[in-house]
GUGULO-894184 format. One record per residue (C-alpha): residue in three letters; residue number from 1; x, y, z. Coordinates in Angstrom, 3 decimals. Example, Ala and Ser with C-alpha at 12.3 -4.5 7.8 and 13.67 -1.06 7.14 Angstrom:
2
["ALA" 1 [12.300 -4.500 7.800]]
["SER" 2 [13.670 -1.060 7.140]]
This chain:
447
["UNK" 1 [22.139 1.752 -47.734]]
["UNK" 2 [19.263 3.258 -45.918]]
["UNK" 3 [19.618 3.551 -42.072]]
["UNK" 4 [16.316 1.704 -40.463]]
["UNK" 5 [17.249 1.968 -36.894]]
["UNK" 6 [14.322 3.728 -34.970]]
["UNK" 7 [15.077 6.441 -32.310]]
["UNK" 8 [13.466 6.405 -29.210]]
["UNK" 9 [10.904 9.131 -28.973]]
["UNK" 10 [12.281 12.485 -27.597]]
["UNK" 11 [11.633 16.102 -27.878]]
["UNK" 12 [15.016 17.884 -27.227]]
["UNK" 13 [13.735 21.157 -28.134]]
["UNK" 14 [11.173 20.325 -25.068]]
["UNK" 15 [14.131 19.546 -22.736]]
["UNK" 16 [15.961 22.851 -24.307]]
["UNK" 17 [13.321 24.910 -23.283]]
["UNK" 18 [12.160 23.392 -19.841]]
["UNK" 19 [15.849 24.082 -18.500]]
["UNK" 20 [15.654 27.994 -20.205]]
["UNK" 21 [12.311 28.415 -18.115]]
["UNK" 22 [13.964 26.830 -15.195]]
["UNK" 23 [16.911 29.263 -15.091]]
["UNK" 24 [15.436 32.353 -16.364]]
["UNK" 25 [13.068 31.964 -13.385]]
["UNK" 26 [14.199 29.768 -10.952]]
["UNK" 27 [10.383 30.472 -8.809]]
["UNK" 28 [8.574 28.056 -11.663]]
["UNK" 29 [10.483 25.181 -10.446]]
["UNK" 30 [7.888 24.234 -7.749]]
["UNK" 31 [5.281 24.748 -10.851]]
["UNK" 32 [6.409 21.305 -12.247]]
["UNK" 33 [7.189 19.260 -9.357]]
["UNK" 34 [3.790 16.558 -8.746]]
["UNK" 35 [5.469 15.384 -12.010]]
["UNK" 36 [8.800 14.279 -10.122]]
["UNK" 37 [10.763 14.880 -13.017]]
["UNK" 38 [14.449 13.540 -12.731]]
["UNK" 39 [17.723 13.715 -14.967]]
["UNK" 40 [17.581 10.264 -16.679]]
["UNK" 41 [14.067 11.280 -17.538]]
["UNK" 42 [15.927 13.442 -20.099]]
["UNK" 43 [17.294 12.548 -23.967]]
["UNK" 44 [19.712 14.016 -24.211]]
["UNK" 45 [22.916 13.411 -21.447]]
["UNK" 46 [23.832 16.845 -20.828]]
["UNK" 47 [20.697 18.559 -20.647]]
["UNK" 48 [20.192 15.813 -17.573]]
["UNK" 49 [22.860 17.149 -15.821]]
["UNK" 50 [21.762 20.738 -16.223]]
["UNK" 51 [18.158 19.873 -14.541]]
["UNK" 52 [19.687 17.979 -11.613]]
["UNK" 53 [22.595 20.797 -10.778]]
["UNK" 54 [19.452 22.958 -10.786]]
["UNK" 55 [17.190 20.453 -9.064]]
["UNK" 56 [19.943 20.004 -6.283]]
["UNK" 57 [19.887 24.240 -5.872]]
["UNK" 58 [16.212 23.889 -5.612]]
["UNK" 59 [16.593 21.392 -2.987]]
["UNK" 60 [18.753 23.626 -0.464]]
["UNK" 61 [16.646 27.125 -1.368]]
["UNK" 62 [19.986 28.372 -3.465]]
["UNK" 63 [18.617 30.670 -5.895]]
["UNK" 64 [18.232 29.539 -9.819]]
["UNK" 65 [19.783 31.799 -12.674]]
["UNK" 66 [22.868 31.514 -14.888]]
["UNK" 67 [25.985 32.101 -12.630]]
["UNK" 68 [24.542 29.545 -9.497]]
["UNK" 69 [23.519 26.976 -12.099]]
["UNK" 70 [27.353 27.407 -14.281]]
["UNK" 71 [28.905 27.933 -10.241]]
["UNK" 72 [27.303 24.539 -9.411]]
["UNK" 73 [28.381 22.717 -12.368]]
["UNK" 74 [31.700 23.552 -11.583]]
["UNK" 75 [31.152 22.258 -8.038]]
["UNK" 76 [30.316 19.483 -9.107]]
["UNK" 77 [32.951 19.332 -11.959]]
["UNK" 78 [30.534 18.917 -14.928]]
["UNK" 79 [30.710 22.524 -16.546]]
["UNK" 80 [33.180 21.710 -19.397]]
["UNK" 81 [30.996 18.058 -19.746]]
["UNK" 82 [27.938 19.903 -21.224]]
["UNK" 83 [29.780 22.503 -22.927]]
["UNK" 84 [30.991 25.365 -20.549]]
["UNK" 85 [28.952 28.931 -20.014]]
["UNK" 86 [28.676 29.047 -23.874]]
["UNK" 87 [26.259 25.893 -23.760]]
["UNK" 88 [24.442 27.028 -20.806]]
["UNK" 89 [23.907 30.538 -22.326]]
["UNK" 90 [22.657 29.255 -25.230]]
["UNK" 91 [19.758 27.612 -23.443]]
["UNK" 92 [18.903 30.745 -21.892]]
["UNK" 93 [19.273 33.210 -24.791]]
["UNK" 94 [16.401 31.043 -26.819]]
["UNK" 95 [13.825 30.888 -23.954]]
["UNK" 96 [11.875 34.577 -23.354]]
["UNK" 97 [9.273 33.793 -20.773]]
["UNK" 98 [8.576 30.779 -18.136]]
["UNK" 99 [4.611 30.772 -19.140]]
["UNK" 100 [4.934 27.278 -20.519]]
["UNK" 101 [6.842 25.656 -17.947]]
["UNK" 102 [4.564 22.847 -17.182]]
["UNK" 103 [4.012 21.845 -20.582]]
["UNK" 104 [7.728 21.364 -21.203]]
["UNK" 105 [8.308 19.437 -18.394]]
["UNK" 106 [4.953 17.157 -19.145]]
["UNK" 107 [6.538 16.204 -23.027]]
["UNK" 108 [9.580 15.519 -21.519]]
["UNK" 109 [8.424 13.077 -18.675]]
["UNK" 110 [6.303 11.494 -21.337]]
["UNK" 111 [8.487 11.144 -23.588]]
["UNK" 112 [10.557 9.071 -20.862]]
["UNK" 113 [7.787 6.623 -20.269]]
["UNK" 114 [7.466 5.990 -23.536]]
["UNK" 115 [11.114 5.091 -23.916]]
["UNK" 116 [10.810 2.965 -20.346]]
["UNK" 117 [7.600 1.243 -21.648]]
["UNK" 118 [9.963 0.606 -25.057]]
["UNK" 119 [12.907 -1.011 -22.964]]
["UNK" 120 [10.604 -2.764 -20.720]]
["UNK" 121 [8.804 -4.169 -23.800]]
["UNK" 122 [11.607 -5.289 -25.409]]
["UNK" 123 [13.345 -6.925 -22.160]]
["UNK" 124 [10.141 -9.199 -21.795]]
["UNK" 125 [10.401 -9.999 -25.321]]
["UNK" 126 [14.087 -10.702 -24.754]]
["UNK" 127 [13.240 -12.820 -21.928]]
["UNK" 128 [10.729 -14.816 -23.680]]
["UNK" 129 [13.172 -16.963 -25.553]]
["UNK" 130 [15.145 -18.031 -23.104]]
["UNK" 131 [13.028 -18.371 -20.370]]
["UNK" 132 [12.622 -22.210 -19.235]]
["UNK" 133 [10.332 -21.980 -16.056]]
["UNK" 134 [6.347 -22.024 -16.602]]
["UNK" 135 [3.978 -19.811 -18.726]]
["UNK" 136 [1.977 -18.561 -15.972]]
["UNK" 137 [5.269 -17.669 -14.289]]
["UNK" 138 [6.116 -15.996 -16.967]]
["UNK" 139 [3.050 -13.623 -16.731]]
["UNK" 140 [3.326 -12.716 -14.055]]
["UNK" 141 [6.453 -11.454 -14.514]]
["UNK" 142 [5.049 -9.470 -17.740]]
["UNK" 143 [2.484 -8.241 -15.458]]
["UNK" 144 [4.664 -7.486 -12.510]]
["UNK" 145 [6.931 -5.400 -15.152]]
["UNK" 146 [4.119 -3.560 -17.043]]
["UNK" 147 [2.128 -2.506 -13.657]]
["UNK" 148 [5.329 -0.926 -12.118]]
["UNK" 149 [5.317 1.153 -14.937]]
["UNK" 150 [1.445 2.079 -15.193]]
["UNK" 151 [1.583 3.138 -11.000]]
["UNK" 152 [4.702 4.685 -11.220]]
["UNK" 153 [6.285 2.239 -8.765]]
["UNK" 154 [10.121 2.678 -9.278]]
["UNK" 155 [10.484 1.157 -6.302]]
["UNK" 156 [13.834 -0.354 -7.674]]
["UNK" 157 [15.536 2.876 -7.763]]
["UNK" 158 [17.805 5.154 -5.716]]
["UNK" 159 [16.553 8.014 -4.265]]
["UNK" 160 [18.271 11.383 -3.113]]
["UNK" 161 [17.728 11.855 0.891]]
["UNK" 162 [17.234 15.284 -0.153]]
["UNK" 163 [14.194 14.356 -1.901]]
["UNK" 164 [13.128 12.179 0.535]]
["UNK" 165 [13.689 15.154 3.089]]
["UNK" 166 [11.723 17.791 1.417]]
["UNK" 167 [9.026 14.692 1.597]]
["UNK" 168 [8.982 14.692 5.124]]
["UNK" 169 [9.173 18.499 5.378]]
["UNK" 170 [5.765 19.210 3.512]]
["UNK" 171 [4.048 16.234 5.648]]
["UNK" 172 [5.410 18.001 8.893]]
["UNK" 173 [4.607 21.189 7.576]]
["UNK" 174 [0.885 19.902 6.997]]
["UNK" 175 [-1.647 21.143 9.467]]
["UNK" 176 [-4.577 20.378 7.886]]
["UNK" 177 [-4.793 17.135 10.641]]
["UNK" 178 [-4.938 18.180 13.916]]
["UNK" 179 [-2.374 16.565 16.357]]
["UNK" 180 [-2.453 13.339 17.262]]
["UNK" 181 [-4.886 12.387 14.354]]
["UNK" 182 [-3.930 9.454 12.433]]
["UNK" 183 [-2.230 9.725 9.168]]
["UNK" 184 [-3.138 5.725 7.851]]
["UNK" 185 [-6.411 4.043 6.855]]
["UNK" 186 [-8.233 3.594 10.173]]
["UNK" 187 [-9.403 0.758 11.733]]
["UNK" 188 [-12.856 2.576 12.814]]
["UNK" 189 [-11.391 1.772 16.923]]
["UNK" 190 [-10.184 4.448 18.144]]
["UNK" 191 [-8.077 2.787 21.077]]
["UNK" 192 [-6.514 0.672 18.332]]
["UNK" 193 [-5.705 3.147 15.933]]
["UNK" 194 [-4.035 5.110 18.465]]
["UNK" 195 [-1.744 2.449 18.985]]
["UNK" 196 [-1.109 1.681 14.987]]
["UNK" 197 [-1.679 5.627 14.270]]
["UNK" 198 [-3.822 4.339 11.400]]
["UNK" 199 [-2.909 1.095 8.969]]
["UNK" 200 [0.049 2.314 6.582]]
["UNK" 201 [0.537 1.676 3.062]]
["UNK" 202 [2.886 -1.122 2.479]]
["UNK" 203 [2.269 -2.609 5.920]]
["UNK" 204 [1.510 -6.142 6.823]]
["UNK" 205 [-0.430 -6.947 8.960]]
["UNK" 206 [-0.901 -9.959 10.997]]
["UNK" 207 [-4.137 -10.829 12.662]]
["UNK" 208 [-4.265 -14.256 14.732]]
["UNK" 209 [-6.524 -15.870 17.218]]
["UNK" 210 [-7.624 -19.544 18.109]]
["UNK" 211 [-10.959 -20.917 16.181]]
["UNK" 212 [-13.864 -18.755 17.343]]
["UNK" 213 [-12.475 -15.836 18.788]]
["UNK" 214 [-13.558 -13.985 15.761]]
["UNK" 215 [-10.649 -12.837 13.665]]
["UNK" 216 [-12.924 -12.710 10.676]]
["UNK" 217 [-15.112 -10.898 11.823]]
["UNK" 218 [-13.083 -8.356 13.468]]
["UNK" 219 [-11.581 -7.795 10.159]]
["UNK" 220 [-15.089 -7.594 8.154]]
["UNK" 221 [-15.173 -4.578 10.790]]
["UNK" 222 [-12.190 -3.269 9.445]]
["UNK" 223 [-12.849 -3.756 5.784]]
["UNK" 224 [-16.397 -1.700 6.901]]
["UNK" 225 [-14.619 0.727 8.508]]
["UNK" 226 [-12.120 1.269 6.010]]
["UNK" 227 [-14.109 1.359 3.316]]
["UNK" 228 [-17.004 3.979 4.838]]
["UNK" 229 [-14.056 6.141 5.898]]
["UNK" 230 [-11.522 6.210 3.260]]
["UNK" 231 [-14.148 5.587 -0.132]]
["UNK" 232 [-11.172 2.993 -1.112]]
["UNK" 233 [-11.699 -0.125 -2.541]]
["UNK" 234 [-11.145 -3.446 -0.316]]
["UNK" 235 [-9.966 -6.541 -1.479]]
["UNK" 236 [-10.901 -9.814 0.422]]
["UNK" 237 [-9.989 -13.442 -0.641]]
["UNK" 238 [-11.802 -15.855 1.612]]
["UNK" 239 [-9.899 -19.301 1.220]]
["UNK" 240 [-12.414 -20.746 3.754]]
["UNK" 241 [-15.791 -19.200 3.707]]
["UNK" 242 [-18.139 -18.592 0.710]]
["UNK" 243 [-18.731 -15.655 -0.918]]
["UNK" 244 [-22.292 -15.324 0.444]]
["UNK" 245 [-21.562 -16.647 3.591]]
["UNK" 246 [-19.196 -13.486 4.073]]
["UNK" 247 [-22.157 -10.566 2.601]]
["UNK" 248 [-24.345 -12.500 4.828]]
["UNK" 249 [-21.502 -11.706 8.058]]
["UNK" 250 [-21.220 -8.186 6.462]]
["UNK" 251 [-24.770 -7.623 6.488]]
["UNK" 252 [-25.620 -9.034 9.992]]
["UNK" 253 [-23.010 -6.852 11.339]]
["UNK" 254 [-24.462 -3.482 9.199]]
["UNK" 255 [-27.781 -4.143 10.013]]
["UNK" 256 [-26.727 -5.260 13.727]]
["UNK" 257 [-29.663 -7.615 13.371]]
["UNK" 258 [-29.142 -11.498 15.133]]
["UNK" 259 [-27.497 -13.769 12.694]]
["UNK" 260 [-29.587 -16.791 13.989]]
["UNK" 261 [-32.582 -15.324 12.972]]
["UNK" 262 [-31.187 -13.953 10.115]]
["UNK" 263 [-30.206 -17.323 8.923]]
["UNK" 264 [-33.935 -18.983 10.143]]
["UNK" 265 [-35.203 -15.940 8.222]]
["UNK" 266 [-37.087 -15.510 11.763]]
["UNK" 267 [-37.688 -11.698 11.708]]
["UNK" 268 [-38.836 -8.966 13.795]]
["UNK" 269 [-40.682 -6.256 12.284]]
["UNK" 270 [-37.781 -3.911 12.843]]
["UNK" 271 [-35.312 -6.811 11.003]]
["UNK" 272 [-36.904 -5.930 7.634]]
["UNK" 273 [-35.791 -2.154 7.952]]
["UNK" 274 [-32.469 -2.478 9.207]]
["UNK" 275 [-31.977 -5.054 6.768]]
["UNK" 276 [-32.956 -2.995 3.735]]
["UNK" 277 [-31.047 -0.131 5.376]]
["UNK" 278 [-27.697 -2.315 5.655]]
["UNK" 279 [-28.172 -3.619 1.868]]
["UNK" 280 [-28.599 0.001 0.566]]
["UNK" 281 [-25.267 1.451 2.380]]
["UNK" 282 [-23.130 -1.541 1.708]]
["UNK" 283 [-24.055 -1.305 -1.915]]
["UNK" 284 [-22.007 1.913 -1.740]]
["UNK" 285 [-18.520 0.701 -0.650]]
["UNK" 286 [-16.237 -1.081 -3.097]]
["UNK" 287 [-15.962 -4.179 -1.567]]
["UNK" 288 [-14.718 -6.979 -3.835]]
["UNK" 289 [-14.596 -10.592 -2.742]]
["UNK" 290 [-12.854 -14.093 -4.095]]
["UNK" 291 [-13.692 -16.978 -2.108]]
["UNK" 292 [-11.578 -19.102 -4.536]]
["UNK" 293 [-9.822 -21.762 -2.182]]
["UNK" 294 [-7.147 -22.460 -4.227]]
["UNK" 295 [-5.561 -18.788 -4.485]]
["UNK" 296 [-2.082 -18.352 -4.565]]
["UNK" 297 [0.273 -15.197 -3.866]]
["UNK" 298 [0.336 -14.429 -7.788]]
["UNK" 299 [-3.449 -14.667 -8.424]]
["UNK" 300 [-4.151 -12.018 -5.653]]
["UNK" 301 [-1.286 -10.017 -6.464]]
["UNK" 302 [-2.787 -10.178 -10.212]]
["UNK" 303 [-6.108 -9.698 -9.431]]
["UNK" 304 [-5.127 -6.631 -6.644]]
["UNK" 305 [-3.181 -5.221 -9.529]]
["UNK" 306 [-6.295 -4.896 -11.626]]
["UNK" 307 [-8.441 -2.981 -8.858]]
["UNK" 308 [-5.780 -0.710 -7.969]]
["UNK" 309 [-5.041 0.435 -11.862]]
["UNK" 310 [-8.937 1.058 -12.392]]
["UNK" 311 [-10.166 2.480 -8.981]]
["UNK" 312 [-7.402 2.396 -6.574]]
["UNK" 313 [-6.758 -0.030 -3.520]]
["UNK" 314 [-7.136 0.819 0.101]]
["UNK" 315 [-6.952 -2.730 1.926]]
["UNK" 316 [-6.139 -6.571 1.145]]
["UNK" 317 [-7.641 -9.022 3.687]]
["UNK" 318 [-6.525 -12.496 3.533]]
["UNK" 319 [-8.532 -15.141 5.379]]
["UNK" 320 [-6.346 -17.021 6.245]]
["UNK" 321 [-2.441 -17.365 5.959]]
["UNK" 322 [-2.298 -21.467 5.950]]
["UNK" 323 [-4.616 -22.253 3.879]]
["UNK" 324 [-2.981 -19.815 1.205]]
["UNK" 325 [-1.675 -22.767 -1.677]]
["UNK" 326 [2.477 -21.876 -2.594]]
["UNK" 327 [3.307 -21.034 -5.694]]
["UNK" 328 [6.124 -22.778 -5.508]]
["UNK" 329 [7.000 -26.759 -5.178]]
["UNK" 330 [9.128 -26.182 -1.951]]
["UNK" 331 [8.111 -29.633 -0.120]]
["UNK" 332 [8.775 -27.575 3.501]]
["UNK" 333 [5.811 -26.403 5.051]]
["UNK" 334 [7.488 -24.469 7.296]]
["UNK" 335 [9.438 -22.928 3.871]]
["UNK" 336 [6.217 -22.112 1.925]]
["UNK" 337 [4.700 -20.525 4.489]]
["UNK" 338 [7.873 -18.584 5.121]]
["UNK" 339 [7.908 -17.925 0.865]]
["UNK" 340 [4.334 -16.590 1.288]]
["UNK" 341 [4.958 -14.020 4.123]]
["UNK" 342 [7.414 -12.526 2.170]]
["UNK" 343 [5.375 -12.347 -0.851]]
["UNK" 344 [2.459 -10.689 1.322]]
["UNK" 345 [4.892 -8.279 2.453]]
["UNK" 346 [6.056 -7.537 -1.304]]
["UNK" 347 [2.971 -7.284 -2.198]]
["UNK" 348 [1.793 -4.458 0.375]]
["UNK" 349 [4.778 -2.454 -0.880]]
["UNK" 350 [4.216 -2.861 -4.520]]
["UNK" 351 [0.563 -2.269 -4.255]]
["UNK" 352 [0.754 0.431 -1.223]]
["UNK" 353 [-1.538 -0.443 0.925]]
["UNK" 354 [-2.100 -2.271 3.714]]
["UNK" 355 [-2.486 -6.303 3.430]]
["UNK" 356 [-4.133 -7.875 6.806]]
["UNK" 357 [-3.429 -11.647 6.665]]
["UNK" 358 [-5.422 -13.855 9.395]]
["UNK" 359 [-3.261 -16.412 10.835]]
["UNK" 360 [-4.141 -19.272 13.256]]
["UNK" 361 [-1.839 -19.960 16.170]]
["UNK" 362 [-0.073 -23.118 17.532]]
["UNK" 363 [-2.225 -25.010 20.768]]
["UNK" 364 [0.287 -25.015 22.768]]
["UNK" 365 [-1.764 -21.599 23.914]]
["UNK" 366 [-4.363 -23.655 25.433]]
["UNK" 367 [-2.186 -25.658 28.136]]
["UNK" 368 [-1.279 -22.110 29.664]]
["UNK" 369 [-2.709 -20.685 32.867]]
["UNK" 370 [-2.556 -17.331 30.895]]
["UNK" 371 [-4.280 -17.851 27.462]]
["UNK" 372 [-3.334 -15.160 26.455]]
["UNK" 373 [-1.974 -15.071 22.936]]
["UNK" 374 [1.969 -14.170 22.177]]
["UNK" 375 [3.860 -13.741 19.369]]
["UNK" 376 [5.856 -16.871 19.606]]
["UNK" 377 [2.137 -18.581 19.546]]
["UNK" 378 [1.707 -17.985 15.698]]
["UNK" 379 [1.964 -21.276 13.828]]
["UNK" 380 [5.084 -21.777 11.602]]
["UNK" 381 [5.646 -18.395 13.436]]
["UNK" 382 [9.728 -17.630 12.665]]
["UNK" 383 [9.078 -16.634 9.372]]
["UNK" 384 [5.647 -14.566 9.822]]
["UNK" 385 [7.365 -12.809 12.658]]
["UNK" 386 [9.798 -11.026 11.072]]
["UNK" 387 [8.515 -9.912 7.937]]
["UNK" 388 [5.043 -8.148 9.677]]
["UNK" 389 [5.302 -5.117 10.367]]
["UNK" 390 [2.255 -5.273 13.243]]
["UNK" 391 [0.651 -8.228 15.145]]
["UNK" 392 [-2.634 -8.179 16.492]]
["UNK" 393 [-4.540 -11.221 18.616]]
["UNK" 394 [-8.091 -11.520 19.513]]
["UNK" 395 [-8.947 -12.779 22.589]]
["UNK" 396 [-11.803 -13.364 24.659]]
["UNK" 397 [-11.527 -14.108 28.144]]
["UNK" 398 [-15.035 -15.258 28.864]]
["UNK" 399 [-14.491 -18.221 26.140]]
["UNK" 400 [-12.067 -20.203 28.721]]
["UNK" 401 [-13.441 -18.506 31.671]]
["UNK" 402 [-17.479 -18.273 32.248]]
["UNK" 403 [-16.889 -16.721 35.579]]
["UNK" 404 [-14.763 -13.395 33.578]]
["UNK" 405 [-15.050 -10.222 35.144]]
["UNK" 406 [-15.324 -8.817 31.871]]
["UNK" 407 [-18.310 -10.839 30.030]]
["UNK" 408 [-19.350 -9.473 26.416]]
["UNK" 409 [-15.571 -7.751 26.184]]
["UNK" 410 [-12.755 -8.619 23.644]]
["UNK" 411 [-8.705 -7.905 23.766]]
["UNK" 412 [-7.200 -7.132 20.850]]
["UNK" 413 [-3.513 -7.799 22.020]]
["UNK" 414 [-1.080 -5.896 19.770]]
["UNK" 415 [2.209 -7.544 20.106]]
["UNK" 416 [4.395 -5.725 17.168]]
["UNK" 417 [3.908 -2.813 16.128]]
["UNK" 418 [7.531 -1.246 14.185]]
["UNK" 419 [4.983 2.006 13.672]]
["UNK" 420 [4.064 2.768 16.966]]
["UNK" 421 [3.204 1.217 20.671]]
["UNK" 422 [1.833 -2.496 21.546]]
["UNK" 423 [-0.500 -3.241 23.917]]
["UNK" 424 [-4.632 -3.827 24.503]]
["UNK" 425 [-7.665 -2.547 23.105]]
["UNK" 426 [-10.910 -3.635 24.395]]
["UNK" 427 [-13.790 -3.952 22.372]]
["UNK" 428 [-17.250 -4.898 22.752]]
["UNK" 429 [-17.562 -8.058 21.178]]
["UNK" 430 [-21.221 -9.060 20.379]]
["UNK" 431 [-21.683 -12.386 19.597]]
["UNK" 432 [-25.582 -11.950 18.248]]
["UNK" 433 [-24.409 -10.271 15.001]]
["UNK" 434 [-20.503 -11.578 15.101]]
["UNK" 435 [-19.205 -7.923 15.704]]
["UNK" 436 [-17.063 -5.863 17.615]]
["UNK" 437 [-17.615 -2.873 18.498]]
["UNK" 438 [-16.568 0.696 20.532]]
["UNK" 439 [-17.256 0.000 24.251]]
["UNK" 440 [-20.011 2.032 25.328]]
["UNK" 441 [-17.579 3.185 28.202]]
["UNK" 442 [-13.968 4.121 29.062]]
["UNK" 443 [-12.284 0.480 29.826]]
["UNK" 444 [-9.327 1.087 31.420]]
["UNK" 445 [-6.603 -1.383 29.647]]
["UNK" 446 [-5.514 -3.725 32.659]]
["UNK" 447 [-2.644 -5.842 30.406]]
């Protein structure tokens, strides 16, 4: 009877000769390594444990040849497992020169996502039968599954410190910034993104105020700011102002023109030109928007997937946190909310980048002396709390107080920051075109 059982695609004699190159000269490892090739990425079981004895004496600066690679497999008490010396000499005796090191190592690792995208493919399909919940929960699942695989997000599994280590050796050993520059996305404030050293992949980040302090526009800044610096696309879902009524806030604040007269279509003669200006550079910057109210967690998460796969993703903005619909049928506000934080914070780690979610706070802030936003002021706050990684406010003294010493200024309050220091940066804030902006001066921070 004829055997019909498909192998998975390999190409041992690929493996064969990646680990001859590798231990003839032990130099060409560092040849290979943006491809962060790993044992299970090999067919064949013993030829995996090979490459990782010899990717562990790479790892401590042990030189690579025959007797450190056969003394290290002893170590580790796997020499007789893939043969003895006799196995390991045989590998070496068919490989003559290193030359074609990188195009060993490139078959090999593709050869493992083709059998990962094979297994993955047939767990979904495995799934399928038997799964009871809904259709578009199941695609998202599909999608969640496929798009790990397409960014390379193994995110699931264990790492080596040492790998991590020799991560954290080249960034320290990088002096192409000069010190004290920031190593995230910035913010385009300078005070600010000294205290956050720059917005990290992965991070969430919570920004809250009370109605009309102007937490969307200080993040329409940010998404400017962002985007001019970094080139990256942005990624804002508005679940409470139009489309157009957001590129109209974007362009008031490019064009630093009045928004009043904007919207009365009232202009100056100078209006005209910065306007024009304003529409030709924000033309330039990926900037997508979704004013859909009804978004969930899973329809941005789909939607951010798609963006990042074609052009890459530098920043999420979500405006705002409670009026984000659950994707689930929890009847606890309290519990949804909770349910989306986490997802937000998933998300920023699956997607690597930053995710800024506005948030409103409680009124209890209003019957303080002090109104001053805290931490504990953040609405169905327990929950939000914990899984951010920073917390900004905005706040705006002369709102409450028309006698302020500091009229026209803003304080963005940061009151967790797990990256770096809190405190307060003060901005201009200029109500004309809804934008904040560098003080023209040194403000000394008084909080």
């Amino acid at each position: 009877m004829e055997n019909n059982i498909k192998q998975l695609p390999h190409d041992l004699l690929a493996e064969k000769s990646l680990l001859g190159c590798l231990i003839i000269d032990g130099n060409s490892f560092d040849e290979m390594s943006d491809l962060k090739l790993k044992g299970e990425d090999f067919y064949h079981p013993q030829y995996g444990v090979i490459y990782e004895a010899i990717a562990d004496l790479n790892s401590a600066s042990l030189p690579i040849d025959f007797v450190t690679v056969c003394s290290k497999l002893t170590e580790i008490g796997k020499l007789e497992a893939v043969g003895g010396q006799s196995s390991v000499m045989e590998i070496v005796e068919d490989q003559a020169s290193a030359a074609n090191i990188y195009h060993y190592a490139k078959v090999v690792k593709d050869k493992s996502g083709m059998r990962e995208v094979i297994r993955s493919a047939e767990r979904v399909a495995s799934m399928g039968y038997d799964f009871g919940g809904k259709s578009e929960d199941f695609i998202q699942e599909v999608e969640s599954t496929f798009f790990k695989l397409t960014n390379e997000a193994k995110s699931g599994k264990m790492q080596k410190l040492n790998s991590c280590l020799k991560l954290n050796l080249k960034e320290l050993e990088d002096t192409s910034r000069v010190p004290g520059e920031i190593n995230g996305l910035p913010t385009g404030y300078p005070k600010l993104d000294e205290m956050l050293l720059g917005m990290q992949p992965g991070q969430l980040i919570i920004l809250a105020a009370r109605p009309a302090m102007g937490k969307t526009a200080l993040a329409l800044n940010i998404a400017q700011n962002a985007c001019a610096t970094s080139g990256l696309p942005v990624a804002i879902f508005s679940l409470e102002m139009l489309s157009n009524e957001l590129s109209m806030r974007l362009l008031s604040q490019k064009a630093k023109v009045d928004s009043k007269r904007i919207r009365q279509k009232n202009f100056l003669d100078t209006d005209l030109r910065s306007i024009g200006k304003a529409v030709q550079e924000l033309s330039q910057f990926p900037i997508f928007i979704n004013d859909s109210g009804d978004s969930t967690i899973l329809d941005i998460q789909s939607q951010c997937r798609k963006i990042k796969t074609e052009q890459g993703l530098g920043l999420i903005i979500i405006d705002y946190l409670q009026l984000m619909n659950s994707h689930t049928k929890n009847p606890s506000r309290e519990q949804q909310i909770s349910e989306m934080s986490r997802g937000l914070k998933s998300m920023a780690k699956e997607l690597g980048c930053p995710v800024i979610a506005l948030s409103q706070l409680n009124r209890g802030v209003e019957s303080r002396p002090n109104k001053r936003p805290m931490t504990s002021d953040l609405r169905e706050s327990g929950a939000i709390e914990q899984d951010a990684d920073i917390i900004m406010f905005v706040y705006r003294d002369e709102y409450y107080n028309q006698d302020t010493k500091e009229p026209g200024i803003a304080e963005v309050i940061v009151g967790k920051n797990r990256a770096g220091e809190t405190g307060t940066a003060k901005l201009s804030w200029v109500g004309q075109y809804t934008s904040f902006e560098n003080p023209a001066f040194n403000i000394e921070n008084e909080h």
